[in-house]
Kinemage of the C-alpha trace (Angstrom):
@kinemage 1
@onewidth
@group {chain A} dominant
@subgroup {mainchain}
@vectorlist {calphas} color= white
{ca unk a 1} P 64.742 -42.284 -33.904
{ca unk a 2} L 62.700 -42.307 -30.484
{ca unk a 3} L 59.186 -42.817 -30.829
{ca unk a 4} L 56.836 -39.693 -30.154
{ca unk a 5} L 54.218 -42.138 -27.931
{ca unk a 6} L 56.563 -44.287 -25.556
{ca unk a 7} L 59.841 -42.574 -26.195
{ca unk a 8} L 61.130 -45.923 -26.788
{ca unk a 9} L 64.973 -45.626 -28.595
{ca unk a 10} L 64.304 -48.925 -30.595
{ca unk a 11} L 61.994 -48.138 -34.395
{ca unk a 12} L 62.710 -50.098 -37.495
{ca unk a 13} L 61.695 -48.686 -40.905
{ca unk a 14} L 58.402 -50.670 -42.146
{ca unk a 15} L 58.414 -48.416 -45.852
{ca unk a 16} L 60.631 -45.357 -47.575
{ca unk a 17} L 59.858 -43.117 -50.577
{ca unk a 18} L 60.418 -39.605 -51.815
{ca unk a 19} L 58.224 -36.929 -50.808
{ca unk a 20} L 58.448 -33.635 -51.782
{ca unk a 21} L 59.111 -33.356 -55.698
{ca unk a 22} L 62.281 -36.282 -54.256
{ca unk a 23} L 63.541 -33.881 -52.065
{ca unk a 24} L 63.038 -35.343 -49.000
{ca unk a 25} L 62.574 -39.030 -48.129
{ca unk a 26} L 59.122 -40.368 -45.878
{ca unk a 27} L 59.721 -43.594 -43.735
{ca unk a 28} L 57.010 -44.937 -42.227
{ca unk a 29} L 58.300 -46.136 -38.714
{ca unk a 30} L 57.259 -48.692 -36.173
{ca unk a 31} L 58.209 -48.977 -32.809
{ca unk a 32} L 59.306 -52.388 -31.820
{ca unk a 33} L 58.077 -51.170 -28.058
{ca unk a 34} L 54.984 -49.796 -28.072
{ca unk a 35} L 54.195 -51.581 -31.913
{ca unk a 36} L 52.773 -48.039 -32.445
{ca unk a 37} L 53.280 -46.593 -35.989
{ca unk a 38} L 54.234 -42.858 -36.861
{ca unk a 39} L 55.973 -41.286 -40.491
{ca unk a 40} L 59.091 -39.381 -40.395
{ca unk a 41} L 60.542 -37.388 -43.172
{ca unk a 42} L 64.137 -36.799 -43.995
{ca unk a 43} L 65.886 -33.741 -45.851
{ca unk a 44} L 69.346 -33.255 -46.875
{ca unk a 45} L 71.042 -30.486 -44.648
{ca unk a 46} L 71.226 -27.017 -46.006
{ca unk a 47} L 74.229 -24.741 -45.657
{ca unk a 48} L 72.418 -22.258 -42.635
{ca unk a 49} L 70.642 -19.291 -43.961
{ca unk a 50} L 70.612 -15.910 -42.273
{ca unk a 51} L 68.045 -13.159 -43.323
{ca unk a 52} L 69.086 -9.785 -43.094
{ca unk a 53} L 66.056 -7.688 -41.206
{ca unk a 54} L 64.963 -3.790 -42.149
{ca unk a 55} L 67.449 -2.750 -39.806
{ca unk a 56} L 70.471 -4.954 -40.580
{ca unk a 57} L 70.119 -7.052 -37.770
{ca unk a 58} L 70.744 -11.082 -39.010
{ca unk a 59} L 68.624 -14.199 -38.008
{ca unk a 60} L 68.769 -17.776 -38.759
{ca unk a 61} L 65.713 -18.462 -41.685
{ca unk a 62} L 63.084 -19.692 -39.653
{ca unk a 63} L 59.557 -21.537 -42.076
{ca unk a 64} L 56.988 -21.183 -39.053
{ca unk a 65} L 57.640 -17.170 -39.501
{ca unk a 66} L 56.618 -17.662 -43.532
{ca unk a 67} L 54.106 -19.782 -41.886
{ca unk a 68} L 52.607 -18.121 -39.626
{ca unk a 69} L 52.552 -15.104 -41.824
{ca unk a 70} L 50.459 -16.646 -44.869
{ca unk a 71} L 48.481 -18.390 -42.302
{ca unk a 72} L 47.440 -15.094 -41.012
{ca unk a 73} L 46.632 -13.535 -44.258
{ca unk a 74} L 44.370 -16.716 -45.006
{ca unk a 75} L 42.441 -16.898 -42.196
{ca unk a 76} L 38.793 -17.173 -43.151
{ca unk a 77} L 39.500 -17.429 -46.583
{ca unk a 78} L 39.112 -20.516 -49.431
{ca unk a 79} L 42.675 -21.585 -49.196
{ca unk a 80} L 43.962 -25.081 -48.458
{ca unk a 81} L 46.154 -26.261 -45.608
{ca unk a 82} L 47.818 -27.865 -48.468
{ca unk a 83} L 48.168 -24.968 -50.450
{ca unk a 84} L 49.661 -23.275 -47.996
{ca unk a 85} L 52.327 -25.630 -47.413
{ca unk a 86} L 52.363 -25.691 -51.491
{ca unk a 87} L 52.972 -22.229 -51.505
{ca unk a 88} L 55.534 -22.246 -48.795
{ca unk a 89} L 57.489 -25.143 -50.170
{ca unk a 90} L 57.470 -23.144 -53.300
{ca unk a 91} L 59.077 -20.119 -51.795
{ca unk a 92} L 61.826 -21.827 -50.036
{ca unk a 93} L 62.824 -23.744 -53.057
{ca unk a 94} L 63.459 -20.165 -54.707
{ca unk a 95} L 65.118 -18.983 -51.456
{ca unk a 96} L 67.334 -21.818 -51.235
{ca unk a 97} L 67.862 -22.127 -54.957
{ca unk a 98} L 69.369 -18.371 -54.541
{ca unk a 99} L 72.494 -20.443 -53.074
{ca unk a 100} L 72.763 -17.435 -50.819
{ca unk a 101} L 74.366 -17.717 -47.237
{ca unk a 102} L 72.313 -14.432 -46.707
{ca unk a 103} L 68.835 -13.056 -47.630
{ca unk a 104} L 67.276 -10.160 -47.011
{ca unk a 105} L 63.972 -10.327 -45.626
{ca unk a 106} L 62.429 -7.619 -48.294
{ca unk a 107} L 63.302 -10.644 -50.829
{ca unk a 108} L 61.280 -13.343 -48.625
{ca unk a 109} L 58.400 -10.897 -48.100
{ca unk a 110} L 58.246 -10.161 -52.213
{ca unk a 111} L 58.447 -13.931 -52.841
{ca unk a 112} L 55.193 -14.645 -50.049
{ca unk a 113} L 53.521 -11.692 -51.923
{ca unk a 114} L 53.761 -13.214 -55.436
{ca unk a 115} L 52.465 -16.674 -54.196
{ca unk a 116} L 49.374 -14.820 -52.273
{ca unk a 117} L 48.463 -12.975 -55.451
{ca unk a 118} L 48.563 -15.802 -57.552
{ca unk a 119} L 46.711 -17.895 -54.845
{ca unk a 120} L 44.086 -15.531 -53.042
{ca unk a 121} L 43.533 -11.558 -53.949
{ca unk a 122} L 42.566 -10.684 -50.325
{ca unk a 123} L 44.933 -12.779 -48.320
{ca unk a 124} L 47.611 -10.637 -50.788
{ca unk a 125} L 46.238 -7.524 -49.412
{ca unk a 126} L 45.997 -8.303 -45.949
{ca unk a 127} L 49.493 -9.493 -45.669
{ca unk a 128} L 50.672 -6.385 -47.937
{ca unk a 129} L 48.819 -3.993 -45.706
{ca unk a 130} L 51.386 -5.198 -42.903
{ca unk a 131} L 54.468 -6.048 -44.673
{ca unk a 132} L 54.295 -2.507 -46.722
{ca unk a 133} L 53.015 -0.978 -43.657
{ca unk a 134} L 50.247 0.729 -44.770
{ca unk a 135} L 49.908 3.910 -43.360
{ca unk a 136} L 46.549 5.084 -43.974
{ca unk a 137} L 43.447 4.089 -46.127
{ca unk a 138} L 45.071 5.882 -49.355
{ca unk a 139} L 48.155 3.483 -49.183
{ca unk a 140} L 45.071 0.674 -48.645
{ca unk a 141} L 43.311 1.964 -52.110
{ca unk a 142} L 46.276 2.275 -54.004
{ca unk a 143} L 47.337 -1.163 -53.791
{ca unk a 144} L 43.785 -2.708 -54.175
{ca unk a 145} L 43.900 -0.563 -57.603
{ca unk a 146} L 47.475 -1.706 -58.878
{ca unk a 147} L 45.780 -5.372 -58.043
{ca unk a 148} L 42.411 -4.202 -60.334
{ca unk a 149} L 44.795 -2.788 -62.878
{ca unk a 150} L 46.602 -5.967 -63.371
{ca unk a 151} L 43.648 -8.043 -63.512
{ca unk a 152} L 42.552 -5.717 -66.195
{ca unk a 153} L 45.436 -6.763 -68.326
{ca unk a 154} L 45.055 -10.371 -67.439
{ca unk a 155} L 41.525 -9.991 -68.669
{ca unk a 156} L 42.297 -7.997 -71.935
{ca unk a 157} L 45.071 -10.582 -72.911
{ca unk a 158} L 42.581 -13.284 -72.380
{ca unk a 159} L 40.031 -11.867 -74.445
{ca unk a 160} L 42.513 -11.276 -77.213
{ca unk a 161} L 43.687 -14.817 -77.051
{ca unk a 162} L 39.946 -16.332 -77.319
């Protein structure tokens, strides 16, 4: 492992334990160059995923595009960085525990929709209103209603449990 100051081939392993729910492994490195310390974490190799776009065109599962897409829908709003990478741990565990070699990208986008809802009711809408492509304000208002509808029922099964 070369060290990200010096570049210097030679790090020993100072500490290791699991990360991630055990799924991945953190070491906590050292250089024996610079003496500089840094944390790397290691994750057993998938079999490669390809997503299958709109137009049947295929692409090797890239995170930063989940990423950058809940980022987006977030921005200005009262979610965590952690929660963020909560949520998209959380999706690629489902992805990957699909055990597909393929995945269309209408399945990904469903799965980041259901963790925005559950996390923050306008990031969901903002990054609906692109992923559905919303066409005009009507599409807009009909999906902010489905969301009040369901919070209706949330709230009238709550009040019949209490």
């Amino acid at each position: 492992m070369k060290c990200p100051f010096c570049n210097a081939e030679d790090t020993k392993v100072i500490d290791s334990r699991p990360a991630d729910d055990n799924s991945a492994i953190r070491r906590r490195r050292q250089c024996l160059v610079c003496k500089k310390r840094f944390t790397t974490y290691e994750k057993p190799e998938t079999m490669p995923l390809m997503v299958v776009k709109k137009d049947n065109t295929r692409e090797a599962y890239d995170r930063s595009k989940i990423e950058k897409g809940i980022v987006q829908s977030c921005h200005k709003r009262p979610v965590s960085s952690g929660r963020v990478a909560e949520m998209i741990d959380e999706i690629e565990s489902k992805i990957f525990g699909m055990e597909e070699k393929e995945i269309p990208s209408s399945v990904i986008g469903e799965l980041v929709m259901e963790k925005l809802k559950e996390t923050d009711e306008v990031a969901y809408v903002r990054f609906a209103s692109v992923y559905r492509e919303f066409k005009d304000v009507n599409t807009f208002i009909e999906e902010v209603g489905k969301l009040l509808k369901s919070q209706g029922k949330d709230d009238s099964r709550k009040a019949e449990e209490a």
